[in-house]
FINUZA-923636 format. One line per field, with one value per residue (C-alpha): residue number from 1; residue in one letter; x, y, z. Coordinates in pm, 1 decimal, always signed. Layout:
N
resi = [NUM, ...]
resn = [A, ...]
px = [X, ...]
py = [Y, ...]
pz = [Z, ...]
//
This chain:
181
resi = [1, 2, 3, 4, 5, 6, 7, 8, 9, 10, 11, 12, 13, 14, 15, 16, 17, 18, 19, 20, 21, 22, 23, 24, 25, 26, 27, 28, 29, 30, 31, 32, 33, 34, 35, 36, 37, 38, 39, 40, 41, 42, 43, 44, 45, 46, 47, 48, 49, 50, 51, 52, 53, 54, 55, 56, 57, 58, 59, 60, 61, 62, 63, 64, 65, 66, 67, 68, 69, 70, 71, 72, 73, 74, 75, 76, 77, 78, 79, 80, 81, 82, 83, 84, 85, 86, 87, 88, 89, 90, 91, 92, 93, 94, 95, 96, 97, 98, 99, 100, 101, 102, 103, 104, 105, 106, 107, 108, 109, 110, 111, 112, 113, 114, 115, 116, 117, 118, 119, 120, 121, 122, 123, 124, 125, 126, 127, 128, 129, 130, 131, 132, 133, 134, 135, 136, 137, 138, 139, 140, 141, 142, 143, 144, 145, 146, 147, 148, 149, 150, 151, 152, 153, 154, 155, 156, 157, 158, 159, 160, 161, 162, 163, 164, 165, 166, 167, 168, 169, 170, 171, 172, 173, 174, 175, 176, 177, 178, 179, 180, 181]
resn = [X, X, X, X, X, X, X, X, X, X, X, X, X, X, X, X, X, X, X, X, X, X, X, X, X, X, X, X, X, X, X, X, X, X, X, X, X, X, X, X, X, X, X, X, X, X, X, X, X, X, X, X, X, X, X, X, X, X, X, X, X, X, X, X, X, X, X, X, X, X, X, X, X, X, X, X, X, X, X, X, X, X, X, X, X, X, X, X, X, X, X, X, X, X, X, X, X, X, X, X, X, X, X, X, X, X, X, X, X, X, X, X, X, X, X, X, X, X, X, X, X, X, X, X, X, X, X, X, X, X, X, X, X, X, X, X, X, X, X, X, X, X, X, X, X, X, X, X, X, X, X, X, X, X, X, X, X, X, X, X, X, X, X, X, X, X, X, X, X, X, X, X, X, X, X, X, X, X, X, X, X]
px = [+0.0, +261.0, +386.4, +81.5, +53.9, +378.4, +275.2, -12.7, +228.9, +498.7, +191.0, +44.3, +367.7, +486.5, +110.9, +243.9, +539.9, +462.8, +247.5, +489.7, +758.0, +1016.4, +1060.8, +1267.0, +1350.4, +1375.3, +1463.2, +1147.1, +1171.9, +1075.3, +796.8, +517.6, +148.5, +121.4, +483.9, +375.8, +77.2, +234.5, +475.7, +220.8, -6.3, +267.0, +334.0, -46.4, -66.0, +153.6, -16.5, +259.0, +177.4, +445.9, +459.7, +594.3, +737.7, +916.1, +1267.7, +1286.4, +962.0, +1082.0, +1413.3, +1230.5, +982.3, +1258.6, +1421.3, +1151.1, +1190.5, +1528.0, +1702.3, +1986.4, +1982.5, +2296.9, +2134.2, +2294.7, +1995.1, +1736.0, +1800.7, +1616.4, +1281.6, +1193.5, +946.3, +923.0, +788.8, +637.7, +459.9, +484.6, +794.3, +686.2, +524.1, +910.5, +1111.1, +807.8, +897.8, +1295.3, +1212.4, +977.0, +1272.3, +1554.2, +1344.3, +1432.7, +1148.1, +1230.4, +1619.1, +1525.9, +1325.1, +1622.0, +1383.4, +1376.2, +1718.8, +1706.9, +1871.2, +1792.8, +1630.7, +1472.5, +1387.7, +1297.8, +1411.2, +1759.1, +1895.2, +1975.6, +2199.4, +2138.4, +2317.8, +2146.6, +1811.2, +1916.3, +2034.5, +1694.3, +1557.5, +1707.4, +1511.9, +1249.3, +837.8, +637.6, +546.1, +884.2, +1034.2, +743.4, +795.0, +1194.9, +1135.1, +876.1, +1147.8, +1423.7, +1161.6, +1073.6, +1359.6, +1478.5, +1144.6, +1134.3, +1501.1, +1449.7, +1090.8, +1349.2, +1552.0, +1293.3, +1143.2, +1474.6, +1490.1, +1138.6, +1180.1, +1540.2, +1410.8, +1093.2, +1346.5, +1628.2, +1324.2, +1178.4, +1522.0, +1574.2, +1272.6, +1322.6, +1605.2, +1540.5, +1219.9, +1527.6, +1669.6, +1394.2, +1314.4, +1658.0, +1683.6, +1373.5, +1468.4]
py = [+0.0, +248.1, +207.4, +322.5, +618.0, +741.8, +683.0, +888.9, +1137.0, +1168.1, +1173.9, +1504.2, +1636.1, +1593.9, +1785.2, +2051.6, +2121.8, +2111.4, +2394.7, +2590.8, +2799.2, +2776.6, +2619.1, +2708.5, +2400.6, +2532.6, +2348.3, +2362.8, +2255.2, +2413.0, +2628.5, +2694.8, +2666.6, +3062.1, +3130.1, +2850.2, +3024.3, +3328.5, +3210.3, +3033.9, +3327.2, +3622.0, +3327.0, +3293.1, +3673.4, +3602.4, +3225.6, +3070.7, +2731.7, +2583.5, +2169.8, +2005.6, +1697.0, +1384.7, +1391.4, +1081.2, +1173.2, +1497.4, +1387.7, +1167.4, +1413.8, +1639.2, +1407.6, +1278.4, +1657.5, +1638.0, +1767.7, +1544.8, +1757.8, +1649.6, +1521.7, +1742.1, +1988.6, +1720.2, +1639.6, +1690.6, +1885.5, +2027.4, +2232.2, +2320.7, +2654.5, +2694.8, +2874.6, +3137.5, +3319.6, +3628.0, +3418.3, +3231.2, +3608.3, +3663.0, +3335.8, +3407.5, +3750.5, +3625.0, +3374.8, +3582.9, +3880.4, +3982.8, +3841.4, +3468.8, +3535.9, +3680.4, +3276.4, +3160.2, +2790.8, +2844.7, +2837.1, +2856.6, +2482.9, +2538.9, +2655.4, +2613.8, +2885.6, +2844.6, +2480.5, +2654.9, +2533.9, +2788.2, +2743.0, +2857.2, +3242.1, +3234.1, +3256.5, +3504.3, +3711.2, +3692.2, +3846.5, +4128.6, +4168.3, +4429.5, +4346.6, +4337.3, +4739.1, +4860.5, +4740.0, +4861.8, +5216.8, +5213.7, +5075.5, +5332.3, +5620.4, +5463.0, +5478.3, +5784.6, +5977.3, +6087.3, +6192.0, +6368.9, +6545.8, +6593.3, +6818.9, +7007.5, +7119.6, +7174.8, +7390.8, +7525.7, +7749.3, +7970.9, +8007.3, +8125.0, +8379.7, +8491.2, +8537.3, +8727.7, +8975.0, +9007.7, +9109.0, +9367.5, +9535.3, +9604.4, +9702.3, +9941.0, +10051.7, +10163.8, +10308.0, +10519.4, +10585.2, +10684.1, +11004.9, +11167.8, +11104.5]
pz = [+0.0, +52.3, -261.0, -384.5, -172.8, -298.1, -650.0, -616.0, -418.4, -679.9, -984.5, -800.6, -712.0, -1070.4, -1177.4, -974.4, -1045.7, -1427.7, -1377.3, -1188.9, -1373.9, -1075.7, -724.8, -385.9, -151.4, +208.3, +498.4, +764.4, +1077.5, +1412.3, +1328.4, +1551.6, +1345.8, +1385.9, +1224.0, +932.5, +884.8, +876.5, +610.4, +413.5, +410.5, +258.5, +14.4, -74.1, -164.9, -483.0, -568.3, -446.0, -266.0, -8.6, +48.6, +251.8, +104.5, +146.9, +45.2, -194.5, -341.6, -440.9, -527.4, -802.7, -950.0, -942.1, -1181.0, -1386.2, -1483.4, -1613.0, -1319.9, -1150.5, -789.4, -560.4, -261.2, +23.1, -108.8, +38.6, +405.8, +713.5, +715.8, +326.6, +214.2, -153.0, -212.7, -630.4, -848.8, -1136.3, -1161.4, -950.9, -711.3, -696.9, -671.2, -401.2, -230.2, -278.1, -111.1, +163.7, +264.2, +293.2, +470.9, +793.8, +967.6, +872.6, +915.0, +1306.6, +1336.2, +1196.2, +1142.8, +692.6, +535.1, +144.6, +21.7, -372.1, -614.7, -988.3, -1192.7, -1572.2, -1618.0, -1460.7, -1152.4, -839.8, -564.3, -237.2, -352.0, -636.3, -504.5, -216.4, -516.9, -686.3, -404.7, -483.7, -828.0, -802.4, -835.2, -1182.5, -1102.2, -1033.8, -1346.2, -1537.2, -1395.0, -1433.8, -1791.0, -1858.0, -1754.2, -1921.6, -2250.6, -2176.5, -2101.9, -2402.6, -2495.4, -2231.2, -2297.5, -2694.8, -2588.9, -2315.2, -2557.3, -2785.6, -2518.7, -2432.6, -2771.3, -2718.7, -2398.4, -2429.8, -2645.7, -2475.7, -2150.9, -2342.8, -2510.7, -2125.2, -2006.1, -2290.7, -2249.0, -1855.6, -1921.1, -2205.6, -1943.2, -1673.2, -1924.9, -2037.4, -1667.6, -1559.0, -1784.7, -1662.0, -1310.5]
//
């Protein structure tokens, strides 16, 4: 029978993770239910859904996917964290955050991103990348930018003039005010 239940294990896993564009494997031991919840709940707000799994089983589906992972990445307590690639950058961030580094319970083991393997620096650096919104607003500046410089300049010329006229007129209006003082 328990070679059934893994079956069935290993066929959902493998539903799952064909879904997901990327993974993080976490070690997850220790937690009290209010710090899993916690954890599970800032991953929910990105859809991305944590599991705790069995290390074999994971091992397998891992490779049914075409990835050979050494198998230092899977001991002890595992969790696999997966979803879209946001959700994953939201999981890589959520991980490394201050708040699970004070629990000091969630180390990052691995990571999968894109059919490309991550080591444990790897995904600590893709917390670092910025959210969907912040690249769209520094790609928007970057785009517009030189717009924005080319109708400066543009600008630049009139108002040069209108200024230069302005000052020539006060100062032809002292002038014409200083002689009948």
């Amino acid at each position: 029978m328990p070679s059934l239940v893994n079956r069935l294990i290993v066929k959902d896993l493998a539903a799952a993770f064909e879904q997901a564009e990327g993974l993080i494997v976490v070690t997850y031991g220790g937690l009290t239910a209010v710090e899993n919840e916690t954890l599970r709940d800032k991953l929910a707000e990105k859809r991305c859904e944590l599991r705790l799994v069995r290390n074999a089983l994971a091992r397998i589906v891992l490779k049914q996917r075409g990835h050979e992972v050494p198998a230092e990445h899977f001991t002890g307590n595992i969790a696999i964290a997966y979803g879209d690639a946001e959700a994953v950058i939201h999981a890589a961030k959520t991980f490394t955050s201050p708040e699970a580094k004070k629990l000091n319970k969630v180390a990052v083991r691995m990571g999968l991103l894109e059919g490309r393997l991550l080591g444990s620096a790897d995904v600590v650096e893709l917390a670092d990348v910025p959210d969907r919104a912040t690249l769209q607003a520094r790609l928007l500046g970057c785009v517009s930018g030189p717009a924005r410089g080319l109708v400066s300049a543009m600008n630049a010329v009139p108002s040069a003039l209108v200024r230069l006229l302005s000052a020539r007129a006060e100062q032809l209006e002292k002038g014409a005010e200083a002689p009948a003082a």
